[in-house]
Residue, then its C-alpha position, 0 to 999 in steps of 0.5 A: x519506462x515506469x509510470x504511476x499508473x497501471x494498465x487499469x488507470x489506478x495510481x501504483x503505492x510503494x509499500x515500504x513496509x507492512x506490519x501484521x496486527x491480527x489473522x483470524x480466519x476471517x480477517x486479517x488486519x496489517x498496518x502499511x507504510x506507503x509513498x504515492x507517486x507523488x512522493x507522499x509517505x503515510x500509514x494506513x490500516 
């Protein structure tokens, strides 16, 4: 049986998708489209 939340209490994101932006050697920037538990869809950085 799933749950929304990890061993840890955190709430578990669905990515649906991640998109690269820059890789350098110290950073690495990509935009995520994810959907919270509650069914919630967003992109973030």
């Amino acid at each position: 049986m799933a749950t929304d939340q990890d061993d840890f209490g955190l709430t578990r994101w669905t990515v649906h998708g991640e998109r690269l932006v820059d890789d350098t050697r110290r950073l690495r920037l990509s935009i995520a489209s994810v959907e919270l538990p509650d069914g919630v869809r967003s992109s973030s950085m």
